[in-house]
MDAnalysis code that builds the backbone (N, CA, C; Angstrom):
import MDAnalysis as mda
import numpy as np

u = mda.Universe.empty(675, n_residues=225, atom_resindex=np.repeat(np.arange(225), 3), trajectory=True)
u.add_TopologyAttr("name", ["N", "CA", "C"] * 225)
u.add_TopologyAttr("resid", np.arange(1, 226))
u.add_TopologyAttr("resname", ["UNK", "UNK", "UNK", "UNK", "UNK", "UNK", "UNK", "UNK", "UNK", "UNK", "UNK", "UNK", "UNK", "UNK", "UNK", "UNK", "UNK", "UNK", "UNK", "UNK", "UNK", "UNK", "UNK", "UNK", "UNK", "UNK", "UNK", "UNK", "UNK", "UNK", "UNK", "UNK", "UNK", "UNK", "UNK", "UNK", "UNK", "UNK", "UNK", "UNK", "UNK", "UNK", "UNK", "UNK", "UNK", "UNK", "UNK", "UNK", "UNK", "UNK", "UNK", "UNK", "UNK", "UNK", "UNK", "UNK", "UNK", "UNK", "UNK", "UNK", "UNK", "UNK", "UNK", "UNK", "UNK", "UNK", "UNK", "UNK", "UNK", "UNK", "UNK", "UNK", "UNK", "UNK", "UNK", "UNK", "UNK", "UNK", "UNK", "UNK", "UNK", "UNK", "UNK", "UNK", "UNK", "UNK", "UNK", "UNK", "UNK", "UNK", "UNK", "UNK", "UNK", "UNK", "UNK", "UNK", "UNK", "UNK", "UNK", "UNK", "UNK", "UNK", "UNK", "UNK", "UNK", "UNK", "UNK", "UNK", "UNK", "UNK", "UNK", "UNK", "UNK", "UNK", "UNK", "UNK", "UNK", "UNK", "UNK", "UNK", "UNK", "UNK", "UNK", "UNK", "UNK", "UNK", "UNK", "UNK", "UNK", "UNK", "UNK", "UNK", "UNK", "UNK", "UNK", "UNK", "UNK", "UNK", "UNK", "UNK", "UNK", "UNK", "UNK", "UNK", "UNK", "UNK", "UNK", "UNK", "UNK", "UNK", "UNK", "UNK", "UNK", "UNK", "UNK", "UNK", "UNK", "UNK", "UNK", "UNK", "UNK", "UNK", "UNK", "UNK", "UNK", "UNK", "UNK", "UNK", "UNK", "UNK", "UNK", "UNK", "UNK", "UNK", "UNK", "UNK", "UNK", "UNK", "UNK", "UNK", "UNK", "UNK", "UNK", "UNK", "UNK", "UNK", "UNK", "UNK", "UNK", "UNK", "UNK", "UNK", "UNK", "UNK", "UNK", "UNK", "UNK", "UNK", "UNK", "UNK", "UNK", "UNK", "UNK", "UNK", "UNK", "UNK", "UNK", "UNK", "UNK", "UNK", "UNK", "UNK", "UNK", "UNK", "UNK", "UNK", "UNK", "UNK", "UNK", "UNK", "UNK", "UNK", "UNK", "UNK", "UNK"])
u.atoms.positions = np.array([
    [-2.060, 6.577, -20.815],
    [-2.271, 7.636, -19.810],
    [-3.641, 8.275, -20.007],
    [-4.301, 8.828, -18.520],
    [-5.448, 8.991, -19.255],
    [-5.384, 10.767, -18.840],
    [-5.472, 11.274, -20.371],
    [-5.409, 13.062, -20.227],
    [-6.193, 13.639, -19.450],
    [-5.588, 14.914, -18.358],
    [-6.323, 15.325, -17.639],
    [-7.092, 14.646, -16.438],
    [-6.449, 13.618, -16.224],
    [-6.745, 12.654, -15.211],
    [-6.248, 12.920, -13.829],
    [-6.223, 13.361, -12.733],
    [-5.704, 13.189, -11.623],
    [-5.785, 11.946, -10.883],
    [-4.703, 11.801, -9.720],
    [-4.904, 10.435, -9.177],
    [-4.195, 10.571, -7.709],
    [-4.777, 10.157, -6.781],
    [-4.046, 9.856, -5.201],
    [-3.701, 8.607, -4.603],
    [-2.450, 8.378, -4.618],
    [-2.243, 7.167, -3.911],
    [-2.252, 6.988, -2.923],
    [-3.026, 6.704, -2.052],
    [-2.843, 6.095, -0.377],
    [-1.474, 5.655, 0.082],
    [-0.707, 6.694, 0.127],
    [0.722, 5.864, 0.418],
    [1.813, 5.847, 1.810],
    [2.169, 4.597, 1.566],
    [2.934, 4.645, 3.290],
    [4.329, 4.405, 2.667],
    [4.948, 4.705, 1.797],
    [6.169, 3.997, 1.582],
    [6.629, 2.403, 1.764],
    [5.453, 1.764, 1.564],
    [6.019, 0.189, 1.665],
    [6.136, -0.078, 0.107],
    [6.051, -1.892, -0.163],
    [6.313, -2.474, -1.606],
    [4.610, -2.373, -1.994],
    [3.910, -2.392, -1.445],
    [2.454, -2.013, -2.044],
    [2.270, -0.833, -2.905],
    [2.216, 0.155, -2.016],
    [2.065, 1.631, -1.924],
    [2.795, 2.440, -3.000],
    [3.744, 1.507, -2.578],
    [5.290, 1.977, -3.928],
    [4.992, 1.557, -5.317],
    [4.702, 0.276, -5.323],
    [4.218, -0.456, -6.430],
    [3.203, 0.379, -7.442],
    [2.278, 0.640, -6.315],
    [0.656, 1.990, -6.986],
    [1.353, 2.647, -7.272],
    [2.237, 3.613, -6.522],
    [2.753, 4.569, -7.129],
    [2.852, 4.822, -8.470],
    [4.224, 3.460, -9.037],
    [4.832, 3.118, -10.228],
    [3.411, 3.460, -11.211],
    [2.441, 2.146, -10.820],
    [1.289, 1.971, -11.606],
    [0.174, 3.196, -11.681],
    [0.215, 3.754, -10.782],
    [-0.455, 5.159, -11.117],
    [0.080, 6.619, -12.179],
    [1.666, 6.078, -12.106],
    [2.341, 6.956, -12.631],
    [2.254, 7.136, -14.088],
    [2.057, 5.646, -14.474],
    [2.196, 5.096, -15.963],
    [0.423, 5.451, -16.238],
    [-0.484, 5.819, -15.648],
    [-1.397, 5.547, -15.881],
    [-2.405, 7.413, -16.170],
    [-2.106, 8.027, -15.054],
    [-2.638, 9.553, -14.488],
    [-1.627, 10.446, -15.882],
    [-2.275, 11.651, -15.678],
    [-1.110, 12.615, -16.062],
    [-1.340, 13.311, -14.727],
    [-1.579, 13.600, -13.426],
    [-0.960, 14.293, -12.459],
    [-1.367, 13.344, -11.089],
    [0.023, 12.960, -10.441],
    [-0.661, 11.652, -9.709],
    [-0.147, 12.553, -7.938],
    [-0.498, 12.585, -6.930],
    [-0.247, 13.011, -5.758],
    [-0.667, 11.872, -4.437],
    [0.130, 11.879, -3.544],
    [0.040, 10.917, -2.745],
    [-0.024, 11.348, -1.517],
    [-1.146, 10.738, -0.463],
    [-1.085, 11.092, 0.710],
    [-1.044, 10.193, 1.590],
    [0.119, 10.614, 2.936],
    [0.600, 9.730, 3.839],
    [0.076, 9.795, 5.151],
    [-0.467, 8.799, 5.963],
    [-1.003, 8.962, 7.425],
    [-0.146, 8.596, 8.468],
    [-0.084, 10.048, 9.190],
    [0.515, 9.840, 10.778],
    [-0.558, 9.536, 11.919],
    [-0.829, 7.801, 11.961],
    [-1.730, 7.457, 13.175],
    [-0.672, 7.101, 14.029],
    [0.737, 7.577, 14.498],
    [1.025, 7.081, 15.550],
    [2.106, 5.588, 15.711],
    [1.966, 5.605, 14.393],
    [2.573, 4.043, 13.766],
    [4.251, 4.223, 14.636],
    [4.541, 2.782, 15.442],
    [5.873, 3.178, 16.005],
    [7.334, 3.593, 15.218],
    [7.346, 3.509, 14.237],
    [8.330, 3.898, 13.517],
    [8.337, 5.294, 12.313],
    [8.793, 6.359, 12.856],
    [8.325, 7.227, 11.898],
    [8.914, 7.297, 11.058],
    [10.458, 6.690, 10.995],
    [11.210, 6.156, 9.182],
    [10.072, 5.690, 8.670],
    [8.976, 5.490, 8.949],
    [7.927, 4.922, 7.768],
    [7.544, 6.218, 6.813],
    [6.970, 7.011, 7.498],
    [7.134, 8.329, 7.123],
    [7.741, 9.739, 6.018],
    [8.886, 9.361, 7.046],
    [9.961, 9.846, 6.181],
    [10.657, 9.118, 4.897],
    [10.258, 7.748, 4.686],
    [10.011, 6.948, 4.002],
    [9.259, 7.180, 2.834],
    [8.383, 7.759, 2.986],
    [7.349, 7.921, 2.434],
    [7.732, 9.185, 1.519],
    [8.193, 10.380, 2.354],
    [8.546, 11.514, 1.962],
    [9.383, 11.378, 1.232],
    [10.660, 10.570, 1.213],
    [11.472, 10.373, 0.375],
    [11.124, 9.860, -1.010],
    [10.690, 9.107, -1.365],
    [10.141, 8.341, -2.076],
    [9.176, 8.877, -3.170],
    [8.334, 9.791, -2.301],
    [7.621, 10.969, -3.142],
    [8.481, 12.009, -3.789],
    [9.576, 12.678, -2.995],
    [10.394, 13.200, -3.496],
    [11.154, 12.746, -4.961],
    [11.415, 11.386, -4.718],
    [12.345, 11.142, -6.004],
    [11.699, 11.148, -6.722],
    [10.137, 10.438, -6.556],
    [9.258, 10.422, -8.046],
    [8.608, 11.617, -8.491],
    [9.236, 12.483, -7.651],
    [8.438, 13.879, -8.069],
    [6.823, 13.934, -7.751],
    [6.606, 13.781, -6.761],
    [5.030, 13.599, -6.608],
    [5.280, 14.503, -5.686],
    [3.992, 15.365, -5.621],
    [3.479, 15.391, -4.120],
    [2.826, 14.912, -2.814],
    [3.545, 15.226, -1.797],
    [3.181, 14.480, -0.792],
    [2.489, 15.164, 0.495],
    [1.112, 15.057, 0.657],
    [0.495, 15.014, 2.046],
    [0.255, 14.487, 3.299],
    [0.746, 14.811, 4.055],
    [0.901, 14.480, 5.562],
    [-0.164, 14.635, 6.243],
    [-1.186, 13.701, 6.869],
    [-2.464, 13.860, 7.189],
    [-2.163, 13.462, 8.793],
    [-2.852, 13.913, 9.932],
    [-2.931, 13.451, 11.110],
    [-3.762, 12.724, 11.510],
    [-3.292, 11.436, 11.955],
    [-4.607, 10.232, 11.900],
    [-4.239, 9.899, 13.874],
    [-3.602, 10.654, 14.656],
    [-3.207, 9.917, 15.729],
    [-4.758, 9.543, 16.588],
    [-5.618, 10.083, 16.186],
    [-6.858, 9.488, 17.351],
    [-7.220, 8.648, 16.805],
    [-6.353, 7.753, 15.690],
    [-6.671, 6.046, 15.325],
    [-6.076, 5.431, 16.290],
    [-4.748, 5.964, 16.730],
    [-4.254, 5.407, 17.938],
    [-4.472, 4.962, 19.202],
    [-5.736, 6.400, 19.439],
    [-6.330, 6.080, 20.392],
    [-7.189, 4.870, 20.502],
    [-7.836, 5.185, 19.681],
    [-9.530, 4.190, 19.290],
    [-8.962, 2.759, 19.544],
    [-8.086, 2.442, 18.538],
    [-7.899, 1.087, 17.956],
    [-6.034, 0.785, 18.520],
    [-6.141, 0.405, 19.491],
    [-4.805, -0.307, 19.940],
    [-4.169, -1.150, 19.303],
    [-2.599, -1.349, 18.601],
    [-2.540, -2.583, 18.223],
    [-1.366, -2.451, 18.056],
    [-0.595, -3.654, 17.539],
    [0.816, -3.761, 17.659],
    [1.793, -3.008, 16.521],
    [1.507, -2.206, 15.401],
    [2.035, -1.305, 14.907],
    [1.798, 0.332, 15.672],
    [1.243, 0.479, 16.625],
    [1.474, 1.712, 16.878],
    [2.027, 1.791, 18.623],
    [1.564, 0.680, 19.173],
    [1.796, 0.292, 20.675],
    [3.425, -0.574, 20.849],
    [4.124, -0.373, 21.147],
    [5.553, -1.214, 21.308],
    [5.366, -2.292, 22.792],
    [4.139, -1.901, 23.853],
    [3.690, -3.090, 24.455],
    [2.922, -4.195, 24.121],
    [2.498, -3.928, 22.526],
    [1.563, -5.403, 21.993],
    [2.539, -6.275, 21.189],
    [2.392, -7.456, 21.487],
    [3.677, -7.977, 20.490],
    [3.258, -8.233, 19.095],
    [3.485, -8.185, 17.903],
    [3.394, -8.920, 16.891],
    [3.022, -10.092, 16.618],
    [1.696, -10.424, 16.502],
    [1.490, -12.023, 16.479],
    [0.389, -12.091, 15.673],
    [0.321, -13.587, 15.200],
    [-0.781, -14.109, 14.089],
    [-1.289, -15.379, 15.000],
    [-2.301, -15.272, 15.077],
    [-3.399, -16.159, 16.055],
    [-4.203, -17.054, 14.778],
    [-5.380, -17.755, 15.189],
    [-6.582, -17.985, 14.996],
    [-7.574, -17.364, 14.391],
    [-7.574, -16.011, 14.950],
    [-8.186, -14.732, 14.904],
    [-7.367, -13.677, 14.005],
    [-8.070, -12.483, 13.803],
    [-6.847, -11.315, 13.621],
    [-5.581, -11.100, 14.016],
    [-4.556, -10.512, 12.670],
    [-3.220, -10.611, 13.606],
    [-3.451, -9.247, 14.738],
    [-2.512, -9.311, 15.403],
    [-2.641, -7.725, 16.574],
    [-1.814, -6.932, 15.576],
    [-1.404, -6.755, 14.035],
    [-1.140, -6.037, 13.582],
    [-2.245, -5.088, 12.848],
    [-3.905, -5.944, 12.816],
    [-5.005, -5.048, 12.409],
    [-4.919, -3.928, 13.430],
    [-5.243, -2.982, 12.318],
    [-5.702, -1.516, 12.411],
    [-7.549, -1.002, 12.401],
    [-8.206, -1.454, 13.574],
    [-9.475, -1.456, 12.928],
    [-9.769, -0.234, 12.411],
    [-10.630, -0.151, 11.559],
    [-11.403, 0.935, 10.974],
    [-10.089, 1.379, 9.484],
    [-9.086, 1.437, 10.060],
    [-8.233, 2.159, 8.714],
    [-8.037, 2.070, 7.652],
    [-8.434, 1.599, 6.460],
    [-8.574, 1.175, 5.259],
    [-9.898, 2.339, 4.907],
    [-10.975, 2.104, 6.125],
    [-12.022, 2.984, 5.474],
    [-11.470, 4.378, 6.208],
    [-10.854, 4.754, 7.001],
    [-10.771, 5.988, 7.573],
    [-9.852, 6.702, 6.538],
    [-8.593, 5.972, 6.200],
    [-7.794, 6.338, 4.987],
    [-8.024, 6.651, 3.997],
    [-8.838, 6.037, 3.077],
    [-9.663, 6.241, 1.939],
    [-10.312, 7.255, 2.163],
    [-11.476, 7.809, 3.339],
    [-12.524, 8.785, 3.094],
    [-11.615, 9.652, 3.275],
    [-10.662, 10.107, 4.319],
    [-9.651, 11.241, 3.967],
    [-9.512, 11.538, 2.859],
    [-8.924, 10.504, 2.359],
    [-8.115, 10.736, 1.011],
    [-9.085, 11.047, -0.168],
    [-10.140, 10.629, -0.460],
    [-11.204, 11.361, -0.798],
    [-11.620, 12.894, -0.614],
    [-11.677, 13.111, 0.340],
    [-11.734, 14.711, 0.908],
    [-10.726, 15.335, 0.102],
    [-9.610, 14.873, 0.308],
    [-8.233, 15.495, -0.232],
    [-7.978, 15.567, -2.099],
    [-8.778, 14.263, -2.582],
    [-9.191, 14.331, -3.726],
    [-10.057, 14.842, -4.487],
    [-11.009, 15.071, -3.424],
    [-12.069, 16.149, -4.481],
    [-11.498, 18.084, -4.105],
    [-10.761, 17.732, -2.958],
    [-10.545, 19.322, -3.043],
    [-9.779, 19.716, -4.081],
    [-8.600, 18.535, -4.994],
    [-7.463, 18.993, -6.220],
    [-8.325, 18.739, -7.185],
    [-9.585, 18.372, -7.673],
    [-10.298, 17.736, -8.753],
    [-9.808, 16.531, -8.956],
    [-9.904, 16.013, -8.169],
    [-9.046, 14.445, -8.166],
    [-10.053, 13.230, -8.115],
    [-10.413, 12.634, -9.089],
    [-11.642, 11.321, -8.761],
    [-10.519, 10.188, -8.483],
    [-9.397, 9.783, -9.015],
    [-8.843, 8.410, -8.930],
    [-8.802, 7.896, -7.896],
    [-8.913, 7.139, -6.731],
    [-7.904, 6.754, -5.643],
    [-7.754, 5.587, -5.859],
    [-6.003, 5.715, -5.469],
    [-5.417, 4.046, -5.661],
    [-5.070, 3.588, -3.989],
    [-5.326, 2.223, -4.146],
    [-4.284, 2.267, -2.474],
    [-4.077, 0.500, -3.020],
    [-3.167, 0.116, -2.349],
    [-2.404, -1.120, -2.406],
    [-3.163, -2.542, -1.389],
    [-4.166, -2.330, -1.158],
    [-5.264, -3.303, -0.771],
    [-5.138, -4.701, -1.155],
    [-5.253, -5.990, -0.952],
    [-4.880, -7.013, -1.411],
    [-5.823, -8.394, -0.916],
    [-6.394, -8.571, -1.618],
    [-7.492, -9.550, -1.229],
    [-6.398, -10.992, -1.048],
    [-5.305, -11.006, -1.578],
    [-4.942, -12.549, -1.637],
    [-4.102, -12.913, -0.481],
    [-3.525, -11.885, -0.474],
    [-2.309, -11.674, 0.794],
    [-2.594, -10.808, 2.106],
    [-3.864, -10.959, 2.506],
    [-4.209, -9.669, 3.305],
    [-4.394, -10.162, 4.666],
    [-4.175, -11.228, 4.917],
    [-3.578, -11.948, 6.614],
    [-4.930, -11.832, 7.659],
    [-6.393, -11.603, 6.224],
    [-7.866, -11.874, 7.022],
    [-8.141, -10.300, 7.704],
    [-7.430, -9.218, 7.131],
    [-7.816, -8.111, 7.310],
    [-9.229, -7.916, 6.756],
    [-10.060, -7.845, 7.276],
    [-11.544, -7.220, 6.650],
    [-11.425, -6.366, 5.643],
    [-10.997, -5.214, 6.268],
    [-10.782, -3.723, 5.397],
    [-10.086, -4.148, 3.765],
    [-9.541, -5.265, 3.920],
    [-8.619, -5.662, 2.303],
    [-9.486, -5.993, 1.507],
    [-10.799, -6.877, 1.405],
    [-11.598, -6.974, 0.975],
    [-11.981, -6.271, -0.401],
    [-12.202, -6.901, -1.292],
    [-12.908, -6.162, -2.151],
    [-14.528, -6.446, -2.257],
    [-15.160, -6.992, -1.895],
    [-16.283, -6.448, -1.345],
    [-16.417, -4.775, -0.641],
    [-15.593, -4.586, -0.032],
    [-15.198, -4.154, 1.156],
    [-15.295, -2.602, 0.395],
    [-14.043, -2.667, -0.912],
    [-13.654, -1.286, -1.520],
    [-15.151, -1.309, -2.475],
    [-15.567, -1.662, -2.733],
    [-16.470, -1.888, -3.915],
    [-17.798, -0.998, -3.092],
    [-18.106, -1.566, -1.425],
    [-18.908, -1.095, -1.207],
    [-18.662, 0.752, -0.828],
    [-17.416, 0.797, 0.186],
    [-17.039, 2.081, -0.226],
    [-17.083, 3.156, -1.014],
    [-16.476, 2.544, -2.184],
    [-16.801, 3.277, -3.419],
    [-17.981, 4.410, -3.781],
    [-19.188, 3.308, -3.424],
    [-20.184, 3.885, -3.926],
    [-20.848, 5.010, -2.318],
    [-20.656, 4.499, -1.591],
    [-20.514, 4.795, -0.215],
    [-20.057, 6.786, -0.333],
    [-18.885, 6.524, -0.992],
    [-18.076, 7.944, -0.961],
    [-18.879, 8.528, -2.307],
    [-18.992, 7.984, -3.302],
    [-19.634, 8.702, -4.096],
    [-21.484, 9.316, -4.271],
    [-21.964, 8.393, -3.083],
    [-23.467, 9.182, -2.796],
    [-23.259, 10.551, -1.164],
    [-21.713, 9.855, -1.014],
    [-21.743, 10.644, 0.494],
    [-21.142, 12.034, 0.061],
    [-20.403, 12.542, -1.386],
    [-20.046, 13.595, -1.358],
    [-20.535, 14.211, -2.713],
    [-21.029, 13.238, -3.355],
    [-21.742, 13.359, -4.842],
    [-20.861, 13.925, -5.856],
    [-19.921, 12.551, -5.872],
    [-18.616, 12.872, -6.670],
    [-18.260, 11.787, -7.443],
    [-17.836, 11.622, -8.742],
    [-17.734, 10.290, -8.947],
    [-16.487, 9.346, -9.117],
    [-16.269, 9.097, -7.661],
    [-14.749, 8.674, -7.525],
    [-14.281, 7.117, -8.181],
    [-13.332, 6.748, -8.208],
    [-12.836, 5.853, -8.488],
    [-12.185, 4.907, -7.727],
    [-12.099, 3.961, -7.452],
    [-11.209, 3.677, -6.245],
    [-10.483, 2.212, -7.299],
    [-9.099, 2.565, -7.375],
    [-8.364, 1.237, -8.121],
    [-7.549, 1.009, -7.116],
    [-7.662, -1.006, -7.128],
    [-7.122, -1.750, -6.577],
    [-6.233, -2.677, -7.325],
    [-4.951, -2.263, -7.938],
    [-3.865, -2.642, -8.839],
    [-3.397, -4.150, -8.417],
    [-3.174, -4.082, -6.839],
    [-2.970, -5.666, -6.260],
    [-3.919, -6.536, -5.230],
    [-5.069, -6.021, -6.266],
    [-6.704, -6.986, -4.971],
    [-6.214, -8.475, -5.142],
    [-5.908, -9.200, -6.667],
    [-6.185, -10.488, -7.092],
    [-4.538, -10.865, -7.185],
    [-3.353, -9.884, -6.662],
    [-2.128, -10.732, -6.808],
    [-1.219, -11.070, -5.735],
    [-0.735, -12.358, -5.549],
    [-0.050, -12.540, -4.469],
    [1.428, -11.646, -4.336],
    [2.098, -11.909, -3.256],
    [3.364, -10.859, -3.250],
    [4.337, -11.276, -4.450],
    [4.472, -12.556, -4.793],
    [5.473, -12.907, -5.826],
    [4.508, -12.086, -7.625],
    [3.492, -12.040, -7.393],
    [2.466, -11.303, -8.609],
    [3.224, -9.850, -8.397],
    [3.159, -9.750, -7.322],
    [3.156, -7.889, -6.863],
    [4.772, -7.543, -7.277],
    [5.888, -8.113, -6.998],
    [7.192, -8.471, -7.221],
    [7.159, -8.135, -9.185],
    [6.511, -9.204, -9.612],
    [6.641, -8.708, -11.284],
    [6.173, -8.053, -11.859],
    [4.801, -7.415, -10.788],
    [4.382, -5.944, -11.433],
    [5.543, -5.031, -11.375],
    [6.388, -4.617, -10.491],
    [7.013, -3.663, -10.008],
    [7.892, -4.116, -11.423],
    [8.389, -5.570, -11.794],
    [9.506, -5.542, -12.579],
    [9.175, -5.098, -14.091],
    [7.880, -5.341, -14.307],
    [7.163, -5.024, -15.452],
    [7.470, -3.399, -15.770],
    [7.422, -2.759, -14.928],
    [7.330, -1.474, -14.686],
    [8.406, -0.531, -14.752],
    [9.578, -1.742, -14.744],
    [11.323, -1.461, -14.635],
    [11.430, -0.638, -12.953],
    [10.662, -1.178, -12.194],
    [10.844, -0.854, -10.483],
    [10.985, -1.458, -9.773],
    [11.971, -3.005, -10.091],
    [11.621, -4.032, -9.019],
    [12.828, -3.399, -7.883],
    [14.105, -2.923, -8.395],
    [15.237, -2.815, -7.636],
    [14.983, -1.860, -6.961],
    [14.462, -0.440, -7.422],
    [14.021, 0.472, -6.910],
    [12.701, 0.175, -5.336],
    [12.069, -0.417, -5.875],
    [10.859, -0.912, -4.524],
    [11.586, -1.869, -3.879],
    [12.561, -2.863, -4.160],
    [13.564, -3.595, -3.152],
    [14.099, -2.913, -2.417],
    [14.960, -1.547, -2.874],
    [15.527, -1.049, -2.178],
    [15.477, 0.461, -1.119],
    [14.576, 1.093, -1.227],
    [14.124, 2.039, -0.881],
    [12.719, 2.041, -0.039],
    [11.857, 0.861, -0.255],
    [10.668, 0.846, 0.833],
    [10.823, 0.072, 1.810],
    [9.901, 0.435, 3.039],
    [9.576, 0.132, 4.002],
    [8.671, -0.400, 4.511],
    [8.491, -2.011, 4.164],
    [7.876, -2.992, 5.110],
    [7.884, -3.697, 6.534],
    [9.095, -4.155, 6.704],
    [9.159, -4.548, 8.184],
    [8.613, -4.073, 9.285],
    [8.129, -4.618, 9.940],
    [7.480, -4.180, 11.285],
    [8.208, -3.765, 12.466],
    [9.790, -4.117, 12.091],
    [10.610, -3.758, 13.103],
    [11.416, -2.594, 12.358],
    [10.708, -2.084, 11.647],
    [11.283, -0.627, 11.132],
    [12.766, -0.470, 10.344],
    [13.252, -1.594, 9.171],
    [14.157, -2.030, 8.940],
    [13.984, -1.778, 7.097],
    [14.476, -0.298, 6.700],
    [14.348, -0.305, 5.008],
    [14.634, -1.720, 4.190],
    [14.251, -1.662, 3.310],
    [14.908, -2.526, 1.738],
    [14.187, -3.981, 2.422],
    [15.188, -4.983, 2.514],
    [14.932, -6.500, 2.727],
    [14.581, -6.434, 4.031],
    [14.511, -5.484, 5.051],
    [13.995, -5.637, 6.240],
    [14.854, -6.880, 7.722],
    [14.396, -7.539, 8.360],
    [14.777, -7.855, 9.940],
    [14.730, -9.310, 9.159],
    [13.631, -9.385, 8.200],
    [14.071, -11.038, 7.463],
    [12.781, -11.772, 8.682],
    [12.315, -11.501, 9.990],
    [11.976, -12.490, 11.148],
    [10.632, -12.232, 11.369],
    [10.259, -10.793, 11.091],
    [8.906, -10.627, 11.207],
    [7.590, -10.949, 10.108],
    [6.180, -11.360, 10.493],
    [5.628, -11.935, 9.607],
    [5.439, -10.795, 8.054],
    [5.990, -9.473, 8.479],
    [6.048, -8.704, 6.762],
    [7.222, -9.181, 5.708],
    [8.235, -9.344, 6.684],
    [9.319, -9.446, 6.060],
    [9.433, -11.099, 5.534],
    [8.543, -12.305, 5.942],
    [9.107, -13.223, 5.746],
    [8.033, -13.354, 4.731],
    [6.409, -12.489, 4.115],
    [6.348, -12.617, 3.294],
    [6.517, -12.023, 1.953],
    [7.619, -10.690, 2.333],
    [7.919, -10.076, 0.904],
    [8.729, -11.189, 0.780],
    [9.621, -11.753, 1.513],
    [10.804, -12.389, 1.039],
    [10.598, -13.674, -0.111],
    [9.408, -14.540, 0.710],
    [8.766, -15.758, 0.219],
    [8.413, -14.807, -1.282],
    [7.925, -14.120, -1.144],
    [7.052, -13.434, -2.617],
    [8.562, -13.371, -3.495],
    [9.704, -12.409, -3.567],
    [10.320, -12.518, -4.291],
    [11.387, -13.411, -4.771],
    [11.370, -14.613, -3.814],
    [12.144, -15.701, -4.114],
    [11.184, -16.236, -5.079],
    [10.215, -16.614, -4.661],
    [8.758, -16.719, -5.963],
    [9.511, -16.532, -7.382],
    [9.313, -15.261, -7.470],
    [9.171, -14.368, -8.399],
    [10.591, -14.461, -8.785],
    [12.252, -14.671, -8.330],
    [13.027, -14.143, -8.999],
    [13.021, -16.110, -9.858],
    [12.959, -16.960, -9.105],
    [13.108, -18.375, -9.489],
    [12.517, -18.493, -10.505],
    [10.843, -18.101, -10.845],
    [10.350, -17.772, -11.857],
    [10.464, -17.288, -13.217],
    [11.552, -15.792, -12.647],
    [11.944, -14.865, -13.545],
    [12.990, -15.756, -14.450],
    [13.921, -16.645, -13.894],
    [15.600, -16.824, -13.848],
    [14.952, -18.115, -14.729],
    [13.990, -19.047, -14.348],
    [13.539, -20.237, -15.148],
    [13.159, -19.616, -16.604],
    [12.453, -18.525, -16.823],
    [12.122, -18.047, -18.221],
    [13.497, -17.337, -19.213],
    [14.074, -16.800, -18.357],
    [15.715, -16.612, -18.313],
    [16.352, -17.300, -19.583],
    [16.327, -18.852, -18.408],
    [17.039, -19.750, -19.058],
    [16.473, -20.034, -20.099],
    [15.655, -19.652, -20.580],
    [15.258, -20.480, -21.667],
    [13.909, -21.267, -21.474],
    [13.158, -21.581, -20.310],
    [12.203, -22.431, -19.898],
    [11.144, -22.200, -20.269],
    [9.704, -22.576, -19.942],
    [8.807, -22.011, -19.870],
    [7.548, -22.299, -18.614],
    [7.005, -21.355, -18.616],
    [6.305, -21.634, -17.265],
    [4.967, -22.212, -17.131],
    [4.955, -23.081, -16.449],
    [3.579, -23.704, -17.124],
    [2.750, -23.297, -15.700],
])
C-alpha cells in the first residue's frame, strides 16, 4: 500500500472498473471513485455503480456527462442505433470519452489531493477503440500534467491483459465471484452473466470459460504450459 496515497477510479460498475477497484484498493490507502451520467441507455449501470461503491466502502461521484450524448451519437446511449461490429468502429464507440472521462476525473482528483487515476482501459481487448490505446493514456498523462501542473498518475491495471487475464486478476484478489456477480456489462442492461447474445457478454463469457478451464487444469494437478 502506498501511505498517504490517494486514488480515483474511473468507474462504471462493469468487470473492468470493478476489477480497478479491487486493485486500487490493495494498493491506495484512500481510494474514491467517480461515475459518468452521459446518457448511457440503462441507468442500472449507474446505480450499479452506486451499489458497488457502497459495499466497498468507497466514495462515489456522480458527474454529468449528458452533452457527450449530444456530440457523439451511438448505440449505448441511442436505443435507435443497433449494436454492431463492422469493418470499421463498433457503433458502440463513444467518441472523445476515455479522454473526456479522465480530464474530469482529474479535476476531481486534484481538488481531494488525489494524483492516482486508475480506469480499466485495455489495449488487448478494446474492439479498435482509439481512446484504449496506450499510446493514447501515455500521451494524456503528460497532457494533464503540463495542463494543470500536477503530477498525476494515470494506471492502467488491464492495458496488456485479455478478459480471461482480467478474470484471474479479480481471482488473485479473492473477487472473482464478487465481480461475476454484482457488475454490469451487457449492453442489454442485464447484471452478473448478462443476455449471454450481445458482443460484451459473449466476450466476458469466452474470457471466463478461458480462465475457469485454466484454473480447474492447475486444480487437477496439471500444469500450464
Amino acid at each position: 500500500m502506498l501511505k498517504n496515497e490517494k486514488a480515483v477510479v474511473v468507474f462504471s460498475g462493469g468487470q473492468d472498473s470493478t476489477t480497478c477497484l479491487f486493485w486500487a484498493k490493495e494498493r491506495f490507502a484512500e481510494v474514491e471513485t467517480v461515475t459518468f451520467d452521459y446518457g448511457q441507455r440503462h441507468k442500472l449501470e449507474i446505480e450499479c455503480a452506486a451499489q458497488i461503491a457502497k459495499e466497498q466502502g468507497v466514495k462515489q461521484t456522480v458527474l454529468d456527462m449528458s452533452l457527450l450524448n449530444q456530440l457523439a451519437p451511438n448505440a449505448l446511449t441511442r436505443s435507435d442505433i443497433e449494436i454492431a461490429e463492422g469493418d470499421g468502429l463498433p457503433t458502440t464507440f463513444v467518441e472523445g470519452r476515455n479522454l473526456l472521462f479522465l480530464s474530469f476525473a482529474a479535476v476531481l482528483a486534484k481538488g481531494i489531493g488525489a494524483k492516482h487515476l486508475i480506469t480499466g482501459v485495455c489495449e488487448t481487448d478494446f474492439s479498435g477503440y482509439p481512446d484504449c490505446r496506450d499510446s493514447f493514456i501515455k500521451s494524456l498523462n503528460v497532457t494533464l500534467n503540463l495542463a494543470m501542473d500536477y503530477p498525476f498518475v494515470i494506471h492502467t491495471p488491464l492495458m496488456w491483459l485479455d478478459k480471461s487475464e482480467t478474470w484471474e486478476l479479480a481471482d488473485q484478489m479473492n473477487a472473482l465471484e464478487y465481480v461475476r456477480d454484482h457488475t454490469l456489462t451487457c449492453y442489454n442492461g442485464i447484471k452478473g452473466d448478462g443476455c449471454g447474445e450481445c458482443p460484451a457478454c459473449k466476450l466476458r463469457k469466452a474470457g471466463l470459460d478461458n480462465y475457469m478451464q485454466r484454473r480447474n487444469r492447475v486444480s487437477e494437478g496439471g500444469r500450464m504450459i
